[in-house]
Structure formats: structure tokens, C-alpha cells
N, C-alpha and C positions, 0 to 999 in steps of 0.2 A: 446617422441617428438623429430625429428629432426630439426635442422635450419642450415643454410649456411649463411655468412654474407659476405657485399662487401663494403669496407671502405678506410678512408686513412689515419690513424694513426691520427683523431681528437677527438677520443672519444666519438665518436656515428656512426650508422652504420644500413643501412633498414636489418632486420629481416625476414626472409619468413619462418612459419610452415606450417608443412604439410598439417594441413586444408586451406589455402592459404588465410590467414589473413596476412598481410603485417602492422607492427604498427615499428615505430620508437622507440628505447630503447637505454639507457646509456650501451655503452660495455666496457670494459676495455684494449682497444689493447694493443698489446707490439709492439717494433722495435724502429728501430730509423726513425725518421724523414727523408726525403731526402734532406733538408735543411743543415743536417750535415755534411755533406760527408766532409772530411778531405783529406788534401792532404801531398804527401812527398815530399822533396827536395832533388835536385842533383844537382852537377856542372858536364859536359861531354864536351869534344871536339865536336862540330859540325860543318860543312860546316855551313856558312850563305847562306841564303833563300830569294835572291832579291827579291822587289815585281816589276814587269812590268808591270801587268794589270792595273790599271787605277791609277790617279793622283786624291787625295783628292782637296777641292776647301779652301786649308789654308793657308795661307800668313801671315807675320807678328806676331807682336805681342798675344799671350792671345786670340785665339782662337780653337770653336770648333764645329766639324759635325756632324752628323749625316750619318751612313752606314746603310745595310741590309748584314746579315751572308751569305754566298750561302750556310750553312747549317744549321739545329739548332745547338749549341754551349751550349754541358754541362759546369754548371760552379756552383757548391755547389751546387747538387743536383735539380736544374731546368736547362731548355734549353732556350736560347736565340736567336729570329731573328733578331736583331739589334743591335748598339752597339750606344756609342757617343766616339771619338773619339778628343783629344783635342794634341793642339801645344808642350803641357807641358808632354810631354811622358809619357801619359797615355790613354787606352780606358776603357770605364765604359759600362753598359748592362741596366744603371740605370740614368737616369738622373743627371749629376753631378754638376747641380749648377753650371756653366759657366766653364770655362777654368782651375781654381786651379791653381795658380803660383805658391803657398805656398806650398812646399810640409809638409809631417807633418809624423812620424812611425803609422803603422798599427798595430793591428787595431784601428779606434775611428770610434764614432759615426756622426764624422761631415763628410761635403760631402768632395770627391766624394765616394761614398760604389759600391757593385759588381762588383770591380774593376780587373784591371790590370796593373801594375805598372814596365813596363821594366824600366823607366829611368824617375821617375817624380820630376821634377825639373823646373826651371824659364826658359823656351828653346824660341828660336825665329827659324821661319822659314823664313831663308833669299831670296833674290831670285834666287841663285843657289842652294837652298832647296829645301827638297819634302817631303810631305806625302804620302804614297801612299800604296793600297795592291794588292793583287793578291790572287788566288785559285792554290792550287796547290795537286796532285792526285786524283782520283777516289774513291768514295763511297767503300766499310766505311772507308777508310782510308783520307779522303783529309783534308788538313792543309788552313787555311784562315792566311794569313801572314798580318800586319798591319809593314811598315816599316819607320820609320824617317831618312830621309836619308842628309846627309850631314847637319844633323841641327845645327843651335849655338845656346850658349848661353847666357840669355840674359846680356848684359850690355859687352858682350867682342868681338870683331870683326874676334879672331882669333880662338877663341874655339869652334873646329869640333868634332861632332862624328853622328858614324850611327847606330842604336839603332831598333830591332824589336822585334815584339811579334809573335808567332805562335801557334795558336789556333788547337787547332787537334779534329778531330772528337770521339776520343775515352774518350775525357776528356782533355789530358796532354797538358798541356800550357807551352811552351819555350821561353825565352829570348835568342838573340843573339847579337852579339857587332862586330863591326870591327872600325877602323881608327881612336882607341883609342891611343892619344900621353901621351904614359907610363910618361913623363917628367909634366904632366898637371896633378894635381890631380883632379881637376871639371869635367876631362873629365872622369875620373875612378869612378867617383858616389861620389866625398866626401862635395856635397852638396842635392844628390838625393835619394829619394825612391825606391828600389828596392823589388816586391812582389807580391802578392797574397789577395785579401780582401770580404768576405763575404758580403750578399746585405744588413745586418743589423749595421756592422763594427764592431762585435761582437766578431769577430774569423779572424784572418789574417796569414799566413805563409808569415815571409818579411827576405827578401835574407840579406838586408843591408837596415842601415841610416845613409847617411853621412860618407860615410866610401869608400875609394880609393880603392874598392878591384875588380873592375869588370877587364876582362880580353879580349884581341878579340879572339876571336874560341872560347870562352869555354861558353855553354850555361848554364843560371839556369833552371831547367827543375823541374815541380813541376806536381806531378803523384796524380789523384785518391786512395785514400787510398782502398785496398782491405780486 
């Protein structure tokens, strides 16, 4: 007797034999889950990536929106239409329980999960701030940029910097930095999260915590593990 089976690495899976009996049966699959997908880290020179296409609606203190991806967005083995998008230089794919001032090292359990973490910190969007992103190249290569642009932070009137993420269609997710004053260390991340975080917060790849080390031009760039 023959059989073909079609499943997704849950451990059961419809059966069809040749006399075209079709009965559901416990199979034993192998692989790994797609859930797993792990990623690497680099530091590289890159140009930063303005976003000019539209301005988010976030002002002030501890807030957060809601976007649409203008493509699906691999991120630990799922894809994502949406994102939530918060003041506190972070975007999630996952609902993040409000805004997050608090940042905290990845991974944990508590919110915000499926994240993405260029700069997450106490940030205020002043009103010569912006959120804001843009699309940029053609299928299969285009990059969805999320950019915080001249943001402060909070509690200081002087501390600027400009902080983005870029989402790529092949997977690899980049952070980029500019109009970081090397003389501020809050502005170099040595009160922020910088990272990578799974939708369960189980598993996280984090660049830095609290730690002065970001640089302008030079991206953290964190790759699908192949």
C-alpha cells in the first residue's frame, strides 16, 4: 500500500490509500517548526533610509498606532499585514499592551512580543517630531521603512536623535541611526533596548541593553538564519 501525506509539522496529517479511504492518523513528522527561524547579527555601514511617504497620527507623550505592511512581512517564520507602531521606538506585529515606556532586555514573556526594537526607550514625540514611514523598491526586493525622526526624550528638552527600522521583503530587518550627539550617552542607547523578539518572547537576538554603543551610519542588521 501506498500513501502521500500533507501536513504542517503538528503531528497528524489526512492519509489517502490507494483504495481512496481518506482516515486521519497520528504521523510522526520531522523539521523544524517555522516558528523557529533564527536570525544573525551584523553591524555594517549604511546610508539611512528617510521615510517621506506619510506621517503617522503620534504626538506627545506614550503613544501608539496602528499601520498596514504594503507587503507581507516575514518575522520568525510567519508573515505579517500589520504592525502597531508606538512613540517608544518600537513596532510590534502583535498587539503590545499600549505604548511600553518601560523598556526591559529581551527576551521575556511580558508585553510587547513580536517585536522590533531599533531604539526602545521613554521617547517623546515633540512637535518638531515625526513618525513616519515610506515604501521603498519593487517586489521582491522592497523595504517598508518605519522612521522616528528628530525624536526626544522623555523628561529632557534637549535630547535628539533619529532612529529607524527597515523591514525587507526577504526577511532581514535593519536598524539605522543618524544625529546621534557622541557627547550624550541616552542618546547612544544607554538607557534603551536595541533588538529582535519572537511572538512568544521566548527567543530574542538583542544588539544591546543600556549600553552607549549605537553609532550614526552604522546599521544593526539581523539576517534569517539559513
Amino acid at each position: 500500500m501506498s500513501a502521500s501525506a500533507a501536513g504542517d509539522l503538528r503531528g497528524s496529517a489526512m492519509v489517502t490509500v490507494v483504495a481512496g479511504v481518506t482516515r486521519r492518523v497520528d504521523l510522526a513528522l520531522t523539521g523544524v517548526p517555522p516558528t523557529l527561524t533564527t536570525y544573525t547579527r551584523t553591524t555594517e555601514p549604511r546610508p539611512f533610509l528617510p521615510a517621506d511617504d506619510t506621517v503617522l497620527p503620534l504626538t506627545g507623550d506614550d503613544a501608539v498606532t496602528q499601520v498596514s505592511c504594503p507587503f507581507p512581512v516575514p518575522f520568525y517564520g510567519k508573515t505579517y499585514a500589520g504592525a502597531w507602531v508606538s512613540t517608544n521606538g518600537f513596532l510590534s506585529f502583535a498587539g503590545p499592551g499600549g505604548a511600553q515606556p518601560v523598556n526591559t532586555s529581551v527576551p521575556t514573556a511580558a508585553l510587547p512580543n513580536a517585536a522590533v526594537y531599533p531604539f526602545w526607550d521613554d521617547l517623546r514625540v515633540w512637535p518638531d517630531s515625526s513618525v513616519r514611514t515610506a515604501l521603498v523598491g519593487v517586489a521582491p526586493n522592497r523595504r517598508f521603512v518605519v522612521e522616528w525622526r528628530n525624536i526626544g526624550h522623555y523628561g529632557s528638552s534637549s535630547a535628539r536623535l533619529t532612529v529607524e527600522a527597515v523591514l525587507s521583503e526577504n526577511g532581514e530587518i535593519a536598524f539605522n541611526y543618524r544625529d546621534l550627539t557622541t557627547s550624550k550617552p541616552r542618546e547612544l542607547g544607554d538607557s534603551a533596548t536595541v533588538g529582535i523578539e519572537n511572538p512568544t518572547g521566548t527567543a530574542a537576538v538583542q544588539h544591546s541593553y543600556n549600553q552607549p554603543v549605537l553609532v550614526n551610519g552604522t546599521a544593526v542588521v539581523f539576517r534569517p538564519a539559513t
